[in-house]
C-alpha positions in Angstrom: 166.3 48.6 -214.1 167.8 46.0 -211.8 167.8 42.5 -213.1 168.7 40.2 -210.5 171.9 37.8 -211.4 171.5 33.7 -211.8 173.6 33.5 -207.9 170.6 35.4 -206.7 168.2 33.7 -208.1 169.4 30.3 -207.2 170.4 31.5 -203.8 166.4 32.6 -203.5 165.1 29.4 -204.5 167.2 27.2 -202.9 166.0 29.3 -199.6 162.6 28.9 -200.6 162.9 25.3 -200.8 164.7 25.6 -197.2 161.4 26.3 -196.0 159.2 24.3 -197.6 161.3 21.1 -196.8 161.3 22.8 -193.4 157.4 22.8 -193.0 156.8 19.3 -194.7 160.0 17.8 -192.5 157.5 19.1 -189.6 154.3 18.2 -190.8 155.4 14.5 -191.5 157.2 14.7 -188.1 153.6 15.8 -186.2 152.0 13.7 -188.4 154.1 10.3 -187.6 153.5 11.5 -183.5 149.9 11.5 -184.0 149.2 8.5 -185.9 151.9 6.6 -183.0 150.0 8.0 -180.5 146.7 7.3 -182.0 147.4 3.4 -182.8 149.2 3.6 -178.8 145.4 4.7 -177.8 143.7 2.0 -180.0 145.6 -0.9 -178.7 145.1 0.3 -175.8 141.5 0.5 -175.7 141.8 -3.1 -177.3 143.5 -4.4 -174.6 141.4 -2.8 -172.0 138.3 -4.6 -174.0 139.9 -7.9 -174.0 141.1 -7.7 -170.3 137.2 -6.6 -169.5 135.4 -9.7 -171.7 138.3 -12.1 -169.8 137.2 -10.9 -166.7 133.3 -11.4 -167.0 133.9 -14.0 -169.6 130.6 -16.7 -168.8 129.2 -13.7 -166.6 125.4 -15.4 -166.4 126.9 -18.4 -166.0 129.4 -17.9 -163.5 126.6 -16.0 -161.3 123.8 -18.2 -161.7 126.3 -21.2 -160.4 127.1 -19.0 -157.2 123.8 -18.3 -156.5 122.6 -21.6 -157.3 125.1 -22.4 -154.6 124.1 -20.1 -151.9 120.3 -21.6 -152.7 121.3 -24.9 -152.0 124.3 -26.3 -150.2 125.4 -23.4 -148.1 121.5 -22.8 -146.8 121.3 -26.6 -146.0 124.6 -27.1 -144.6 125.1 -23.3 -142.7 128.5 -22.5 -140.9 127.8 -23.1 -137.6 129.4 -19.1 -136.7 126.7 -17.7 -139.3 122.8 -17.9 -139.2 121.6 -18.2 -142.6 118.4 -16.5 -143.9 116.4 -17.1 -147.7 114.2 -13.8 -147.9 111.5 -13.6 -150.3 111.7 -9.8 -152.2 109.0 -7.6 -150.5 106.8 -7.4 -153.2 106.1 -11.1 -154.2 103.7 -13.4 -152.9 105.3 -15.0 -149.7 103.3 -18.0 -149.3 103.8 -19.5 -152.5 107.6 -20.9 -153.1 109.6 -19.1 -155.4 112.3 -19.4 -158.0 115.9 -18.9 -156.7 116.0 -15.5 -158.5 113.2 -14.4 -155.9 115.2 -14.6 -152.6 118.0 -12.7 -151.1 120.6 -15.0 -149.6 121.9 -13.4 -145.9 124.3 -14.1 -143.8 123.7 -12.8 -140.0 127.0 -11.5 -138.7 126.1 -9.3 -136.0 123.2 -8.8 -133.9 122.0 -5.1 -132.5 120.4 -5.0 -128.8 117.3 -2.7 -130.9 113.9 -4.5 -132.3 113.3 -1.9 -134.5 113.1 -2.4 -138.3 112.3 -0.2 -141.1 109.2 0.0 -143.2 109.4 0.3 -146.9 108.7 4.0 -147.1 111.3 5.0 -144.4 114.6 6.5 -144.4 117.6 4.6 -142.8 121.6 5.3 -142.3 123.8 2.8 -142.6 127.6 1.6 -143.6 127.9 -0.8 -146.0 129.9 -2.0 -149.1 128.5 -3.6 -152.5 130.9 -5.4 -154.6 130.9 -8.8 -157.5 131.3 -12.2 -156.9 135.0 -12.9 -157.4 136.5 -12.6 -160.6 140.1 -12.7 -162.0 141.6 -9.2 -160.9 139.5 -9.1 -157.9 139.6 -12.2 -156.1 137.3 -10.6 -153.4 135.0 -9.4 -155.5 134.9 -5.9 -157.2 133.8 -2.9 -155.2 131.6 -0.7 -157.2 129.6 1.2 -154.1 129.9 1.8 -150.3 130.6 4.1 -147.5 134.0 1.9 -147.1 136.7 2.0 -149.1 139.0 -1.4 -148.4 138.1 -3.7 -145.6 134.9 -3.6 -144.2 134.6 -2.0 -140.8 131.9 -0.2 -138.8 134.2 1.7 -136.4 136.2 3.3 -139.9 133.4 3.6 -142.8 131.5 6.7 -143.4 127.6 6.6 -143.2 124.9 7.1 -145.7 121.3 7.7 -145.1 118.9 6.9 -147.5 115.1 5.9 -148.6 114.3 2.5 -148.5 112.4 2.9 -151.3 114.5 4.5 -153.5 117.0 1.5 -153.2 117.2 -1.9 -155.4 114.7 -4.6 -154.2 117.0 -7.3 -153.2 118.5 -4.4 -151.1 115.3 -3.0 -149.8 114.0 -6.6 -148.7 117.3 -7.2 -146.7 117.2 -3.8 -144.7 113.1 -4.0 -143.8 114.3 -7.4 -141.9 117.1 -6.2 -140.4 116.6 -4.5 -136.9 119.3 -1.4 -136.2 122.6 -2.7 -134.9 122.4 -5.7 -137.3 124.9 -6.7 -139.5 124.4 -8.6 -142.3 126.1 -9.9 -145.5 123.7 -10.1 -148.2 123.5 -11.6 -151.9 121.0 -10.1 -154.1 120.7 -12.0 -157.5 120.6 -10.2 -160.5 116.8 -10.0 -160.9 116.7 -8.2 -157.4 119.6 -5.9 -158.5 120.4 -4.7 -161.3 119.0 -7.0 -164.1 120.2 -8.1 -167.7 121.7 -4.5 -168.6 123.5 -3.9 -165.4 124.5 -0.3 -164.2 127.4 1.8 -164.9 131.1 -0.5 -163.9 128.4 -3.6 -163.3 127.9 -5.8 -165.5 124.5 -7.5 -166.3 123.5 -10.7 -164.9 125.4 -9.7 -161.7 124.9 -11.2 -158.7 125.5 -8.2 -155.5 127.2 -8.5 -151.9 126.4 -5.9 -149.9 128.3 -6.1 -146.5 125.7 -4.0 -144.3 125.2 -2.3 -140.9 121.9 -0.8 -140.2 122.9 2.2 -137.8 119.2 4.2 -137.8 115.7 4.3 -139.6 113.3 7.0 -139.2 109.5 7.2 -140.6 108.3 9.4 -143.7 108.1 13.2 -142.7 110.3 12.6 -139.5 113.8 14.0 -139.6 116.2 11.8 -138.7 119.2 12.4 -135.7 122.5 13.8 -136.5 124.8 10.8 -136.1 127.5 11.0 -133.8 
């Protein structure tokens, strides 16, 4: 019978602790990774919050004192290169005087030679870009939608065709006044948009600014032309 000696013995368990110091060494080293880079991600994500409440800090506020605005000195004292227009939203009673949340706010930039207009249940193309009143990162307003994707242009943006009335209100009412070839900047407050929730990047209580170029409409069951 072979008995090992006290060399072997020690030689085996100093290689057994090897190992084991070998596999904690590398489990503390994984761990001290993870738990860096999941503190790394946590700040982060606190940063990103704070940076988000900074810029929509006094959101309501803010937007309720720029439409307030709009309402009242830039529709009574109009740029002279604009024509200003207060339109009540399509489905409210339009000879009684409404709030301020009632009305989108336009300003008429271009005119089109057409006279046509779209109904509510038609489908129309157009170019446009929706963004937020100016905040601190985006000084011209953040740019959550649109068929352009930096300065507004109708011989570079894209189309889009789509139902009136599957659009907000504030937009709808703007587009059924509009005749094709128009081009119109248009402020929708936040109860003709998208309310006190908001919708996806925007935030509630957002007033909208849709730049907008109405290119075509057609009626219900008609198909509408290929655009060049």
């Amino acid at each position: 019978m072979n008995v090992p000696n006290i060399h072997t013995l020690n030689n085996a368990t100093h290689q057994e602790r090897h190992v084991h110091g070998g596999v904690l060494s590398t489990f503390l080293h994984y761990s001290f990774i993870f738990l860096i880079s999941y503190f790394s991600l946590l700040i982060c994500a606190c940063s990103e919050e704070a940076a988000e409440e900074e810029e929509f800090a006094d959101w309501q506020t803010r937007n309720e004192q720029f439409l307030a605005s709009l309402a009242n000195d830039s529709l009574l004292s109009p740029d002279s290169r604009y024509q200003w227009k207060r339109i009540k939203c399509f489905s409210l009673d339009e000879s009684t005087e409404g709030a301020v949340g009632d009305y989108v706010y336009v300003k008429v930039i271009g005119r089109g030679s057409s006279t046509v207009k779209p109904a509510y249940t038609d489908s129309v193309r157009i170019i446009y870009q929706g963004r937020l009143i100016p905040s601190v990162s985006y000084p011209q307003g953040y740019v959550f939608d649109g068929t352009v994707l930096d300065t507004y242009s109708v011989k570079t943006g894209s189309t889009a065709k789509m139902k009136l009335s599957g659009t907000i209100d504030g937009l709808s009412t703007a587009l059924q006044h509009m005749c094709v070839g128009d081009y119109w900047r248009v402020y929708i407050p936040w109860q003709l948009g998208y309310g006190t929730s908001g919708s996806g990047s925007i935030p509630g209580y957002s007033v909208l600014v849709f730049d907008v170029t109405l290119l075509d409409t057609s009626p219900a069951g008609h198909t509408m032309k290929p655009w060049r």
